[in-house]
C-alpha positions in Angstrom: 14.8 -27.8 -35.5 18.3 -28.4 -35.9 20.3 -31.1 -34.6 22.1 -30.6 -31.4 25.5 -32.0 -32.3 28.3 -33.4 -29.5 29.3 -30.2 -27.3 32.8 -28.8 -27.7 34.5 -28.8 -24.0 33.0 -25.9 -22.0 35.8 -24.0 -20.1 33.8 -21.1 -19.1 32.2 -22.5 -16.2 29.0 -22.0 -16.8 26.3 -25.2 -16.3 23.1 -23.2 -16.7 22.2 -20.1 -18.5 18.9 -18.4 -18.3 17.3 -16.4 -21.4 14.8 -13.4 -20.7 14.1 -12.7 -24.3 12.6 -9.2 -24.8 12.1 -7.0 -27.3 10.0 -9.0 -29.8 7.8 -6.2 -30.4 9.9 -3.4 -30.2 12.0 -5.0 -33.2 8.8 -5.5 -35.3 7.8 -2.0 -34.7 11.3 -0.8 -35.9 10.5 -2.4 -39.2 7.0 -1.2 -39.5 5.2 -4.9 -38.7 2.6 -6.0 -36.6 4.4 -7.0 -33.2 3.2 -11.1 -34.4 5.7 -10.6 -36.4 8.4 -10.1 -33.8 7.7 -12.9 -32.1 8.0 -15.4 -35.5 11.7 -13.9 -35.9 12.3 -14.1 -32.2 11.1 -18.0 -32.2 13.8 -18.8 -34.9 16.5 -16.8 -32.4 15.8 -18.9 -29.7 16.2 -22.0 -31.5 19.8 -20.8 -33.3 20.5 -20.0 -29.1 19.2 -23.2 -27.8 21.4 -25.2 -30.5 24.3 -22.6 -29.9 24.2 -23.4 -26.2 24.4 -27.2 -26.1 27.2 -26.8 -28.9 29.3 -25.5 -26.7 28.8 -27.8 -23.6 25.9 -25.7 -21.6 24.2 -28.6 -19.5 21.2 -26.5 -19.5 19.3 -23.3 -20.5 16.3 -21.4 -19.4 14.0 -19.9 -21.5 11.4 -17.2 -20.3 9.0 -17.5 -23.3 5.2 -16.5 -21.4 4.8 -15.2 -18.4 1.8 -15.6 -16.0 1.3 -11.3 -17.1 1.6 -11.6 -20.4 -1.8 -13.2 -20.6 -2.9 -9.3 -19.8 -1.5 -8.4 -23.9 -3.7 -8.3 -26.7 -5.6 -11.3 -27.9 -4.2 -11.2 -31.3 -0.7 -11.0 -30.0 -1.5 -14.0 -27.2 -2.7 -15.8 -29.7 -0.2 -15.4 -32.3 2.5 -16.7 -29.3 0.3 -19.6 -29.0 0.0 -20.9 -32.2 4.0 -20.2 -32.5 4.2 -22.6 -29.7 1.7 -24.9 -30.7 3.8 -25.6 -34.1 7.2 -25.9 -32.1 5.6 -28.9 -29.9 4.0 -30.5 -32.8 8.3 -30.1 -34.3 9.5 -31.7 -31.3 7.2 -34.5 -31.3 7.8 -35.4 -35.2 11.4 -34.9 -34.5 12.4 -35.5 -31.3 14.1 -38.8 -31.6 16.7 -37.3 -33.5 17.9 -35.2 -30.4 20.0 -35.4 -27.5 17.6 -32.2 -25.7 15.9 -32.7 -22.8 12.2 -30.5 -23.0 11.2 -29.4 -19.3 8.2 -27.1 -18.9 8.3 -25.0 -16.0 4.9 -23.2 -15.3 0.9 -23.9 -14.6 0.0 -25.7 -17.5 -3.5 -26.2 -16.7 -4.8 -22.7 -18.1 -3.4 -24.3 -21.6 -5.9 -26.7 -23.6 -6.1 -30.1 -23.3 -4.3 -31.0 -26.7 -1.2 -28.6 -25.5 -1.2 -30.2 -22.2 -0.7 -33.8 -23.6 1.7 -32.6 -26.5 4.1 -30.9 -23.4 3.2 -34.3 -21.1 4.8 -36.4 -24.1 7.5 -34.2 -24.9 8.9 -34.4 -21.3 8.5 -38.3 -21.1 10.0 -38.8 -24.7 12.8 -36.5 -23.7 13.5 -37.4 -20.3 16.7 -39.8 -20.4 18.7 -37.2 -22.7 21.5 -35.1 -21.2 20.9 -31.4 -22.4 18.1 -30.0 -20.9 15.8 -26.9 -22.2 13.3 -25.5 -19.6 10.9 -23.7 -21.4 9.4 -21.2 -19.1 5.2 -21.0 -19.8 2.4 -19.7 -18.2 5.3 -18.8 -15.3 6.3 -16.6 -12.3 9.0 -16.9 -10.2 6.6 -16.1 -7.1 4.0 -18.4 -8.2 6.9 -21.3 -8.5 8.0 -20.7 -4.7 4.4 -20.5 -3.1 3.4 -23.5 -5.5 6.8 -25.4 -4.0 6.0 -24.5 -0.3 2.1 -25.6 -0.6 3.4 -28.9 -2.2 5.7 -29.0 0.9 2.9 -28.6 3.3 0.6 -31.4 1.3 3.1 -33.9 1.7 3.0 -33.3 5.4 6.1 -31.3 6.2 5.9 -29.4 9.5 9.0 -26.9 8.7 11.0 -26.4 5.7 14.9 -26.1 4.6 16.1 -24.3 1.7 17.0 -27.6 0.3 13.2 -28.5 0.6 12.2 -26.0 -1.4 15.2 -26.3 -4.1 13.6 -29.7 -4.7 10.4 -28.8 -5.1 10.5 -26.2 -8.1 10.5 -26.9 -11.3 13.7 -26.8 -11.8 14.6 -29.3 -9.2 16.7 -31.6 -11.9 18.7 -28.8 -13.3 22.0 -27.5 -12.3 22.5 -24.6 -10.7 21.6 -21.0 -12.2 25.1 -18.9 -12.9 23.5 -16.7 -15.4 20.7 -14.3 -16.6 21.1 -13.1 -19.8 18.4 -10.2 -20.5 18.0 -8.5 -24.2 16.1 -5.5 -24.5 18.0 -3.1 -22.4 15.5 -3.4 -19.7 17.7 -3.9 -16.5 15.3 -6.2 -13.9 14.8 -10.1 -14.0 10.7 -9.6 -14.4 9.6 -12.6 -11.9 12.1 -14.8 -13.6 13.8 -17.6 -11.8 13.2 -15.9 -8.4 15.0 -18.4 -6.1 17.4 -20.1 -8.3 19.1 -16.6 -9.2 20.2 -16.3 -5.2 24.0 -16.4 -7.1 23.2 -15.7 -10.5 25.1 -13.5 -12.5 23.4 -10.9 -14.4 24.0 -9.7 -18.1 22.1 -7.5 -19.7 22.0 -6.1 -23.6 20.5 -3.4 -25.6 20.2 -6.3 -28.4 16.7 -6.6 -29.3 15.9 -11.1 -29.0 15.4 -11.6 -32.2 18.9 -10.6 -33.3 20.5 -12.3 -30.5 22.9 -14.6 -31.9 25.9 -16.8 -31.1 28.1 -13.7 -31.1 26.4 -12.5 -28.2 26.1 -15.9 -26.2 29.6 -15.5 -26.7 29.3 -11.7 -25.1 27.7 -12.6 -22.0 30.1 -15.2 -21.4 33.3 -13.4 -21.6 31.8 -10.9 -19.2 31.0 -13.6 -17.0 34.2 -15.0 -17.1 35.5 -11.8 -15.8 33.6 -11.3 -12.8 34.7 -13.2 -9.5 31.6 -15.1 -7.2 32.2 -14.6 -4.1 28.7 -16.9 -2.9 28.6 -14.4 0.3 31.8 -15.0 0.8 34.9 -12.1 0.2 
């Protein structure tokens, strides 16, 4: 993991970006490997983005890394994603100290074992008084996050609900605002991703398979973004 140094000034408006990160497999099978293989390169992409992003003054990114389908792939590729994962919380735990990132992990994680559980449990606490904040997206679905908000809602006794109610009930509750999605891939949808928070969110998509998404093409999505005017409903 690389340190997160002091962000440049971020003039592009832009507080929170969220990362669909496809095409793992399809960039393996290019090259003639096993799809595992994809996801090992795409792992060291997302942590070049991650750094990238609080470089230059994101206050927080999104990361869809395992969806509440993709438990329906092949065992060898679940498990291959799960032992990826499994050695990048056991990295932020040795090295954590060293960084001003704050781990969030948005998802069910009761479906993951015990030992996982407790490594993300620590990982938040350790984490929680820094400033740039990661949500790492597991064992997640944008629908499952709103009917899990509204049933928290209705446990805690409320009789109606505002917008604002549910806002502060999903995961993302202590993040800013979504402006963008950024999708590689080529695949033009949002996949259950970030369902309520991307009301306003601007989309980007590329045909630039995740794991050679770089800073170049941060960079790309946001000088389109920059061009585009947010109206909010408004004209």
């Amino acid at each position: 993991m690389s340190k997160c140094k002091a962000p440049i000034e971020n003039t592009s408006g832009i507080e929170h970006i969220g990362f669909i990160m496809d095409g793992n497999g399809r960039w393996a099978k290019k090259r003639g490997m096993p799809r595992e293989y994809g996801h090992k390169f795409g792992a060291e992409s997302f942590k070049k983005v991650m750094e990238y992003c609080g470089k230059i003054g994101i206050r927080a990114v999104t990361f869809y890394v395992f969806s509440t389908e993709n438990w329906k792939r092949p065992q060898k590729e679940v498990d291959s994603i799960m032992d990826l994962l499994s050695g990048y919380l056991d990295e932020c735990q040795r090295e954590l100290r060293k960084y001003n990132i704050r781990f969030v992990f948005l998802g069910d994680k009761s479906v993951f074992p015990a030992q996982m559980r407790d490594k993300m449990i620590d990982i938040e606490r350790a984490s929680a008084d820094n400033e740039y904040t990661v949500n790492l997206a597991l064992n997640y679905g944008g629908r499952d996050e709103i009917v899990r908000s509204v049933n928290k809602l209705i446990a805690e006794g409320k009789k109606s609900v505002t917008e604002d109610d549910i806002s502060g009930a999903l995961y993302t509750k202590d993040s800013p605002e979504l402006d963008l999605i950024v999708r590689t891939g080529g695949d033009m949808r949002i996949s259950n991703f970030l369902l309520w928070q991307s009301a306003y969110a601007e989309l980007y998509f590329t045909d630039v398979l995740w794991p050679d998404f770089g800073a170049a093409d941060v960079d790309a999505a946001i000088e389109d973004f920059k061009k585009r005017k947010r109206r909010f409903g408004g004209v």
